[in-house]
Each structure stands twice: as structure tokens, then as C-alpha cells.
N, C-alpha and C positions, 0 to 999 in steps of 0.2 A: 719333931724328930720322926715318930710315925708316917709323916707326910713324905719326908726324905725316905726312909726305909722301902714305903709302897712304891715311887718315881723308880727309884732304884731299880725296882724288880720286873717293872713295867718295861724300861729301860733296856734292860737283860733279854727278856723275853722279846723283844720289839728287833730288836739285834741280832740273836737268833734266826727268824724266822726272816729276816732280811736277808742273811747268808744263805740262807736254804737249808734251815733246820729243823728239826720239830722238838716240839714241847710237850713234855707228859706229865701232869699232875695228878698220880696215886688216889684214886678216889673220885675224880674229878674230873676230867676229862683230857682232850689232847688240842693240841692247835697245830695247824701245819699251812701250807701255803698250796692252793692250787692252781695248776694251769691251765688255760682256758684256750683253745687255738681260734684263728678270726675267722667269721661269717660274713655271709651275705643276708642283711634281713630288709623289712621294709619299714618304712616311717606307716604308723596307722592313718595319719591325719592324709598325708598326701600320694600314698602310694609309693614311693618312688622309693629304689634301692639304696641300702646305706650298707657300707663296708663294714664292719664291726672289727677292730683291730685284735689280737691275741693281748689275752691278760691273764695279770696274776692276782689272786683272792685270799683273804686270809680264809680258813674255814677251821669251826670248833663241832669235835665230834664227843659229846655226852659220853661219861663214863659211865659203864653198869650200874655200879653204885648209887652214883647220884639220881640214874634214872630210875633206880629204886625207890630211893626214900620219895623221889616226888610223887611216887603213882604211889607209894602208901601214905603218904598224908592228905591224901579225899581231896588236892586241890584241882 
């Protein structure tokens, strides 16, 4: 039941962030999606130019809090 519960929510947020929305969890932090526009870079091994397409990334920004309690428990 647990395991269905967490899918679920996984699910929810997965859904969200696919529409182009963001996710804020109170204490915890946030998830949203960023864009990334395409480059020109180069292969290290052989030199030669590679086109880097534009993309989209999930990204999670730490909430205050959280980054609280971790810099005070000495880890």
C-alpha cells in the first residue's frame, strides 16, 4: 500500500514538471525544469566540432532549511 502511495506521488510530480510546472515542498526544497539552449562544442578525444542540441533538465534547488540542519549535524 505504501509502495502505491509513494508511485503515486512520484507520478504526480513527474506530470507536473512535464507540463512546465514547478514543485515546492515546505522545508525541503523545489524542483522545476530547465532550459538549456544548443552549442557548438568539441569532442576531447578527436577535436572535431559537435552541435549540442537545446535541452530540457530537471533541476532541485535545496531548501533553507534543509540546508540547515545538514550543516549543523557536523556531516
Amino acid at each position: 500500500m505504501a509502495e502505491r502511495i509513494v508511485m503515486e506521488i512520484f507520478g504526480s510530480m513527474a506530470e507536473t514538471l512535464i507540463a512546465g510546472g514547478r514543485i515546492e515542498i515546505r522545508g525541503f526544497g523545489s524542483f522545476d525544469v530547465r532550459e538549456y539552449e544548443g552549442y557548438t562544442a568539441r569532442n576531447p578525444k578527436t577535436g572535431a566540432e559537435v552541435t549540442v542540441k537545446p535541452k530540457k533538465s530537471p533541476f532541485f534547488k535545496c531548501g533553507k532549511e534543509l540546508k540547515e540542519r545538514i550543516m549543523e549535524s557536523g556531516r
